[in-house]
BASE-230978 format. One record per residue (C-alpha): residue number from 0; x negated, y, z negated. Coordinates in steps of 0.001 Angstrom, whole numbers. Each point is the difference from the previous one (the first is absolute). Layout:
# BASE-230978
NUM  X  Y  Z
...
END
This chain:
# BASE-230978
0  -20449  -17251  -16092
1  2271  -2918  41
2  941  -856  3139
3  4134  -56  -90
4  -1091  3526  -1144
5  -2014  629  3250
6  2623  -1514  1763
7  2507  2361  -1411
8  -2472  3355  262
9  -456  -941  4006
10  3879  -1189  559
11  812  3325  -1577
12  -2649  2144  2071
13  1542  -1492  3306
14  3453  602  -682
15  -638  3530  -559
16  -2142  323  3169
17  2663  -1691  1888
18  2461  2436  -1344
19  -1885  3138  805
20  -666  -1063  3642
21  3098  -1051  600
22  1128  3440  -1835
23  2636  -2092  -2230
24  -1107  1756  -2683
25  1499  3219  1079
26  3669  -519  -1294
27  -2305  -217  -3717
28  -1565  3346  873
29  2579  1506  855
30  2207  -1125  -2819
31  -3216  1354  -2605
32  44  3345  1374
33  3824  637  18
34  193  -985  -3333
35  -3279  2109  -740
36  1078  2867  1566
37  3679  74  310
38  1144  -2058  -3151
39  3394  964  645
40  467  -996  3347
41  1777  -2991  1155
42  -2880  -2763  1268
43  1340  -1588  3033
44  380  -3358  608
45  -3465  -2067  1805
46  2904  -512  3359
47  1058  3515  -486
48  -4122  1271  66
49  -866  -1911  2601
50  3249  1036  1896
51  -1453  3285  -735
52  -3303  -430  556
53  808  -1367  3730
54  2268  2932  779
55  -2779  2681  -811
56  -2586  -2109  2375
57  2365  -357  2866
58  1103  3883  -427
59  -3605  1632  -532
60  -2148  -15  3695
61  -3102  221  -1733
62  574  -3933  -1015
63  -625  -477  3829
64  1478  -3175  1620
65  1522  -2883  -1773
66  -1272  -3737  1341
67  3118  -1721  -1096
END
């Protein structure tokens, strides 16, 4: 394997293991499965899911505590 090639394959493999720890991948989750499931439904925004998305974890008391 060449190595720009390598350098691409490992470049590649740490942005998506950045992404999934730092859960920045769930707008594109989200987004699959509402167009998946509900094709007809309106796909909100990425501000207006994460607007969401922080509403539902400061309403639900089995998120426990918040640190910040």
């Amino acid at each position: 394997m060449r190595t720009s090639a390598l350098l691409r394959r490992v470049t590649s493999g740490v942005r998506w293991y950045v992404r999934e720890l730092t859960d920045e991948s769930a707008y594109d989750r989200y987004v699959a499965h509402i167009r998946k499931g509900h094709p007809e439904a309106e796909v909100p925004t990425r501000r207006e899911f994460e607007r969401m998305r922080t509403d539902r974890q400061e309403t639900d008391p089995r998120q426990g505590f918040r640190c910040c």
